[in-house]
C-alpha positions as CSV (number, residue, x, y, z in Angstrom):
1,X,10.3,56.9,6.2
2,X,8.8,57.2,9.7
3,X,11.5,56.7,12.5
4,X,10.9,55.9,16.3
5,X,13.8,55.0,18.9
6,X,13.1,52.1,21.7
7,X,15.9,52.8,24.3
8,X,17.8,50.9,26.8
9,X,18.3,54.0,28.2
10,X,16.3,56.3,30.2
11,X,14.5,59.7,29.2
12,X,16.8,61.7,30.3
13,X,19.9,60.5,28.6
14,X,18.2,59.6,25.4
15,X,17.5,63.2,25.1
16,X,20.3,64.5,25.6
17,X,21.9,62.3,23.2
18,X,19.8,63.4,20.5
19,X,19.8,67.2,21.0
20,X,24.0,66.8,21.6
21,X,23.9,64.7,17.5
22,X,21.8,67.4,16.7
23,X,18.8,65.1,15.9
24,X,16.1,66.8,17.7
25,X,12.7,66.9,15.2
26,X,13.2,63.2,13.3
27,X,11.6,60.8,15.3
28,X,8.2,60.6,15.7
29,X,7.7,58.5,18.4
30,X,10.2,57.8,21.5
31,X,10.2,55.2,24.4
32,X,13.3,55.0,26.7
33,X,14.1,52.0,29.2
34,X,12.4,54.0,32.4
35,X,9.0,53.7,31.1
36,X,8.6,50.1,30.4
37,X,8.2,47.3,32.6
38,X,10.4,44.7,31.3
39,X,13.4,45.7,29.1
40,X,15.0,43.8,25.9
41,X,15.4,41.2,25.4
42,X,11.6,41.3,25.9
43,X,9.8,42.6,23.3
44,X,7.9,45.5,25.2
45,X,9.7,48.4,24.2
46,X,9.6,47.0,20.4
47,X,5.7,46.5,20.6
48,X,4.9,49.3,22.9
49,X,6.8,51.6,19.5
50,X,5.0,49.6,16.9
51,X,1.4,50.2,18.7
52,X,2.1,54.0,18.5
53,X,3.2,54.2,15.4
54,X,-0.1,52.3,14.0
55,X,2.1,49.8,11.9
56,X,2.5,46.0,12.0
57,X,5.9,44.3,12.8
58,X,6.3,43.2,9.3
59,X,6.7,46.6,8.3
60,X,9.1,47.7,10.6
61,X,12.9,47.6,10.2
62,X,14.8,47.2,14.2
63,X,18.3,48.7,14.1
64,X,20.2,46.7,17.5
65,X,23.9,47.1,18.5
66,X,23.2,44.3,21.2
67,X,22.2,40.8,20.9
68,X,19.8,41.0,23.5
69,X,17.9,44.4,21.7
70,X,18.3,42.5,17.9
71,X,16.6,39.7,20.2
72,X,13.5,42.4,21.6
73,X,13.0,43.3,17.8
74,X,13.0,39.8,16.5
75,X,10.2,38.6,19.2
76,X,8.4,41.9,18.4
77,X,8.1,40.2,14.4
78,X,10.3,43.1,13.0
79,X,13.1,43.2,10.5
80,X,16.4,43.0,12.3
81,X,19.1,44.6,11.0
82,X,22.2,44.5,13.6
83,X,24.8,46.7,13.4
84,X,27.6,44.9,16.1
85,X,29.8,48.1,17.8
86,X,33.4,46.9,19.1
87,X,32.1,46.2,22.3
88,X,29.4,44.0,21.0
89,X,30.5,42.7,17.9
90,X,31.4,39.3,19.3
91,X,27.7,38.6,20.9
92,X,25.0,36.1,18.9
93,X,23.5,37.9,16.1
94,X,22.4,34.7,14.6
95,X,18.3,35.5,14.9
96,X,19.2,38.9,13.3
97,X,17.9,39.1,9.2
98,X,20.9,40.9,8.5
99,X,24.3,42.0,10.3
100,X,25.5,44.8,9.0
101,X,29.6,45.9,8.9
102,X,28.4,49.3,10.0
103,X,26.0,52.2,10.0
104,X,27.2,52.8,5.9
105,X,26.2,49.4,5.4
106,X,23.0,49.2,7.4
107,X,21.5,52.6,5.2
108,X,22.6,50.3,1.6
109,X,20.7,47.8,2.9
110,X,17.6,49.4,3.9
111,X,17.7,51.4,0.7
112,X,17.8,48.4,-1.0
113,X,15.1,47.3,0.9
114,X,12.9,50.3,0.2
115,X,14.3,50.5,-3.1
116,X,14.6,54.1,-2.7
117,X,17.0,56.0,-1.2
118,X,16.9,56.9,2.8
119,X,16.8,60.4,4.3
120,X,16.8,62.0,0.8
C-alpha cells in the first residue's frame, strides 16, 4: 500500500512529528500546509498528493480527524474515512464514506477494503 500525508501543518512540524513516532521511511510522498496555496477544506493539498502519486481519486483512501480535511478529501473524489479525535468528534462528518470509532477501527476497515491485511 503506497502512503502519502497532506498536512495542515507546515514542513517543519510535520517532520518532526514523524521522526519523534519514529515513522521516518513510510511515506512516499509529503505536502504540508506551507506549500499550498489554499488549505482544506479545498481540495489542493488532496489533489496536489494524488498528482504525485500518479493515481486517480477513486483509488485513494483520505484518513481526516477534521471535518473540514474529510471535506478537502471528499472534493478531491477520494474515499473518506474520518477518524473524529475528542476535540473533533462533534464536527459534521456526514460527507465522510465512513467514520471510524478510532485508529483500530479505521485499519479493519481498510483491510476489509483491500481484503488484505495492512502494514503486514
Amino acid at each position: 500500500m503506497r502512503m502519502a500525508i497532506a498536512t495542515g501543518s507546515p514542513r517543519k512540524l510535520m517532520e518532526l512529528a514523524i521522526e519523534q513516532l519514529g515513522l521516518t521511511g513510510y511515506f512516499e510522498y509529503m505536502l504540508p500546509s506551507d506549500e499550498i496555496v489554499s488549505g482544506k477544506p479545498d481540495p489542493e493539498i488532496y489533489l496536489r498528493t494524488i498528482h504525485a502519486l500518479g493515481l486517480p481519486p477513486d483509488e485513494c483512501i483520505v484518513l481526516e480527524d477534521s471535518s473540514n480535511g474529510a471535506l478537502s478529501g471528499h472534493l478531491a473524489g477520494c474515499y473518506v474515512l474520518a477518524v473524529p479525535s475528542d476535540y473533533t468528534r462533534n464536527q459534521d462528518f456526514s460527507f465522510a464514506d465512513h467514520v471510524a470509532g478510532d485508529l483500530f477501527d479505521a485499519r479493519r476497515w481498510i483491510e476489509e477494503i483491500n481484503h488484505a491485511p495492512f502494514g503486514r
